[in-house]
TIVO-2410 file (N, C-alpha, C; in nm, 3 decimals):
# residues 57
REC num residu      c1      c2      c3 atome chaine
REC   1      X  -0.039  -0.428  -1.272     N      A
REC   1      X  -0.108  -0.402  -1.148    CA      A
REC   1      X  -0.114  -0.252  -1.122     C      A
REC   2      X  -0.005  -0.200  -1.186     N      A
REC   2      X   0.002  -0.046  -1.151    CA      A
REC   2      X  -0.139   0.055  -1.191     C      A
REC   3      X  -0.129  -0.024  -1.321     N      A
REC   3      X  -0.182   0.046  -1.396    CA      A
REC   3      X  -0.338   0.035  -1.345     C      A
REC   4      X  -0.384  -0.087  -1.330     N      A
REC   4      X  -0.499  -0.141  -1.284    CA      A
REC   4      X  -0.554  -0.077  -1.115     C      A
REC   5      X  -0.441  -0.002  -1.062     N      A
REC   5      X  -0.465   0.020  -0.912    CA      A
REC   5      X  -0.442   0.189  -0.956     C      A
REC   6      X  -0.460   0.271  -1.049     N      A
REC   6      X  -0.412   0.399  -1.089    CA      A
REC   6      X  -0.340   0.458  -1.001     C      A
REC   7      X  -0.192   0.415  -1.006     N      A
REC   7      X  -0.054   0.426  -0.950    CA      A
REC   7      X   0.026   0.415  -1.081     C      A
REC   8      X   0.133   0.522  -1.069     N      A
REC   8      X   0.245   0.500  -1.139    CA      A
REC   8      X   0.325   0.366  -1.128     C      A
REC   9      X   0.386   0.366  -1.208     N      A
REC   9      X   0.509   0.203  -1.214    CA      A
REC   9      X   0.564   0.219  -1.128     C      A
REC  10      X   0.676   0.304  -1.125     N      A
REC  10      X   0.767   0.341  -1.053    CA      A
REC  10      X   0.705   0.353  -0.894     C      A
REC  11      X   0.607   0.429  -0.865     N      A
REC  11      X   0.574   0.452  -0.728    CA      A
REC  11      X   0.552   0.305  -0.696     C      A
REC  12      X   0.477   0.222  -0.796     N      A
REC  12      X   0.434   0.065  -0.756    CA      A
REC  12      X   0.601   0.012  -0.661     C      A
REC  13      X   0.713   0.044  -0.792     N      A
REC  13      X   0.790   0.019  -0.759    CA      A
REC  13      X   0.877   0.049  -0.646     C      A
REC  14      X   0.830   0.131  -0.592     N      A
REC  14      X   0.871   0.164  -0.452    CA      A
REC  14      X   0.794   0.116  -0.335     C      A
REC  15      X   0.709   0.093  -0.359     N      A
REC  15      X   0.642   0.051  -0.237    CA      A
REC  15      X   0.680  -0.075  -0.241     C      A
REC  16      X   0.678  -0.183  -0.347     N      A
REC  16      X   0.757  -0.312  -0.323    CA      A
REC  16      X   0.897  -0.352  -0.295     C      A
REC  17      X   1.008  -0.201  -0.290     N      A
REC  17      X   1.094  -0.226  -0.234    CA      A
REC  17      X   1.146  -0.162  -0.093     C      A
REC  18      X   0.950  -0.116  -0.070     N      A
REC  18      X   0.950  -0.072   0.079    CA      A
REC  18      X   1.045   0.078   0.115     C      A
REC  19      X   1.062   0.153  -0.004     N      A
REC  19      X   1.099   0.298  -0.022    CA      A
REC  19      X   0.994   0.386   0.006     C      A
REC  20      X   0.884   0.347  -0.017     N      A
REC  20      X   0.756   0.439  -0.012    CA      A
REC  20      X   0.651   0.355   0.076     C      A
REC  21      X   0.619   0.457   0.128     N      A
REC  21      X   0.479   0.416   0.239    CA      A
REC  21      X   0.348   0.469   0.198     C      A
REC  22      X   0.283   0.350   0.154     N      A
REC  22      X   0.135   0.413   0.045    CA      A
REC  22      X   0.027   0.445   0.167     C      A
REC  23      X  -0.048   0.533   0.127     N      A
REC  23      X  -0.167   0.583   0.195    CA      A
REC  23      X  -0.241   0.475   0.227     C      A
REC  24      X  -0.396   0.450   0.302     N      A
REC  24      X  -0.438   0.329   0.298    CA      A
REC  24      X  -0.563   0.338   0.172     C      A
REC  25      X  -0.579   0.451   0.100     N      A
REC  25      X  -0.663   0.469  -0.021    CA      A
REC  25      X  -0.586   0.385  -0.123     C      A
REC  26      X  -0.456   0.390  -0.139     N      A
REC  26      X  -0.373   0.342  -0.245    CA      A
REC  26      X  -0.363   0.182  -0.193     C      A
REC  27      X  -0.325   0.138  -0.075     N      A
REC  27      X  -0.372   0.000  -0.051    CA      A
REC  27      X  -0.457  -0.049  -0.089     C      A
REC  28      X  -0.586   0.016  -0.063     N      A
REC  28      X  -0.737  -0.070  -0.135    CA      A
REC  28      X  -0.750  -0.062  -0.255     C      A
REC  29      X  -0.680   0.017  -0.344     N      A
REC  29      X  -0.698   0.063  -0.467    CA      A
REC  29      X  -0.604  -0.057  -0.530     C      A
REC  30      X  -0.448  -0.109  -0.493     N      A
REC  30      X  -0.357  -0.237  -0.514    CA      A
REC  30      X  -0.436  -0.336  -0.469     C      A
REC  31      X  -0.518  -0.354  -0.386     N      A
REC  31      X  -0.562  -0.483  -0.306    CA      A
REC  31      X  -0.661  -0.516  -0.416     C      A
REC  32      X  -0.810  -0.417  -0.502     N      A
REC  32      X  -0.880  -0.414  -0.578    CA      A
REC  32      X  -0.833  -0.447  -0.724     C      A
REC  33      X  -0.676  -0.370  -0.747     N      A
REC  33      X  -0.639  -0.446  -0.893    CA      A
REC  33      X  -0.614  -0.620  -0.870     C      A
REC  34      X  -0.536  -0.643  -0.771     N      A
REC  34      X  -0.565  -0.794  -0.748    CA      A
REC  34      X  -0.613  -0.887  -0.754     C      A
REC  35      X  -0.792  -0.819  -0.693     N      A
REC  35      X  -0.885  -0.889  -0.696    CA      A
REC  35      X  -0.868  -0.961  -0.540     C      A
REC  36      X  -0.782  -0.928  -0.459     N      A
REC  36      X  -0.786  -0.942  -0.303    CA      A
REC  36      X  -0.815  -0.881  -0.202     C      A
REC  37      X  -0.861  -0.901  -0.062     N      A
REC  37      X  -0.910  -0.802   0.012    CA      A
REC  37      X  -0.793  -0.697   0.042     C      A
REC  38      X  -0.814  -0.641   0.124     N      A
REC  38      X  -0.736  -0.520   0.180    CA      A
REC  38      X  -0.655  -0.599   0.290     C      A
REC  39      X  -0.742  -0.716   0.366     N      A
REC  39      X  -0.639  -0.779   0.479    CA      A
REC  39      X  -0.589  -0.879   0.450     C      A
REC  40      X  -0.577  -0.906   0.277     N      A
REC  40      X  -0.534  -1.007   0.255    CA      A
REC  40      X  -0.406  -0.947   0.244     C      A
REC  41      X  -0.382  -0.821   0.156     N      A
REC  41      X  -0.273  -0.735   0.130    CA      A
REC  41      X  -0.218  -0.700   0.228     C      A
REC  42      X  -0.252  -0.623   0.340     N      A
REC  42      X  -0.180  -0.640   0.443    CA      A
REC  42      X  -0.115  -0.729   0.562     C      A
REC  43      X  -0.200  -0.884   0.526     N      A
REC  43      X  -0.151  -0.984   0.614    CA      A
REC  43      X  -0.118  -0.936   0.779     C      A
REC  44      X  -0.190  -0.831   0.824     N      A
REC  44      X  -0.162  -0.814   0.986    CA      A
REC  44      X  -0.035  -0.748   0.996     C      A
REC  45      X   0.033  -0.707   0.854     N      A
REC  45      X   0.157  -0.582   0.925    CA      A
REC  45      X   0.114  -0.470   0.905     C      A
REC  46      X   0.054  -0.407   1.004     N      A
REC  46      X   0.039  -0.266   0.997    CA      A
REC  46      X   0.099  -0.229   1.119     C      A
REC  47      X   0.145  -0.143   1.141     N      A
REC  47      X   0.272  -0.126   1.218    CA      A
REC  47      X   0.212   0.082   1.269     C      A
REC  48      X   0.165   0.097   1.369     N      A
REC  48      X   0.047   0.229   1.357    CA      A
REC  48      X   0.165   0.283   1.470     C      A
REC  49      X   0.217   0.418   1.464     N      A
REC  49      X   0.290   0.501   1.567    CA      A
REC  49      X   0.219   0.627   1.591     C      A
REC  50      X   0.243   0.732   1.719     N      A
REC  50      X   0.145   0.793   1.725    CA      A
REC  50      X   0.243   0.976   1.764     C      A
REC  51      X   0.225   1.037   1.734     N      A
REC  51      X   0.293   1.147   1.778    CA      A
REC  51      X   0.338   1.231   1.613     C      A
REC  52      X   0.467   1.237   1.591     N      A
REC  52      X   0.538   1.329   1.446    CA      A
REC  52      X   0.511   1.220   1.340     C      A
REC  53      X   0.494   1.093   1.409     N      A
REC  53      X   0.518   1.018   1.277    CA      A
REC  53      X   0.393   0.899   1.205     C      A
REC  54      X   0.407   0.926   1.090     N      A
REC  54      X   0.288   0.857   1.054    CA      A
REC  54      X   0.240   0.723   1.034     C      A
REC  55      X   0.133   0.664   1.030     N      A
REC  55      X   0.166   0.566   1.037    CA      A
REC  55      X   0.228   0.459   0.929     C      A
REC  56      X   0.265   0.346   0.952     N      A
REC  56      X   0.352   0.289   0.803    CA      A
REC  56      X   0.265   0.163   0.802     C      A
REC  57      X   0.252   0.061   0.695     N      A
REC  57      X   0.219  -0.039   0.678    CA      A
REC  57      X   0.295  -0.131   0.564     C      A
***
């Protein structure tokens, strides 16, 4: 999937153990190696804060 979403392994691997917070370019780009939408991948957790910090999903 990594490879298919042009992401490193390792970064893949962080974002599935929720160490890393991917951009939402790199979401559609994982959601597209899939072959799933973007809101399928996110299932409604996007979690948006507003001020120093960015948002996470």
């Amino acid at each position: 999937m990594a490879d298919k979403a042009g992401i490193d392994r390792t970064y893949a691997s962080q974002i599935e153990r929720g160490i890393a917070n991917p951009s939402l370019f790199v979401l559609c780009s994982i959601a597209k190696a899939l072959d799933i939408s973007f809101m399928q991948l996110v299932n409604g957790d996007i979690q948006c804060t507003f001020g120093d910090k960015a948002p996470t999903v």
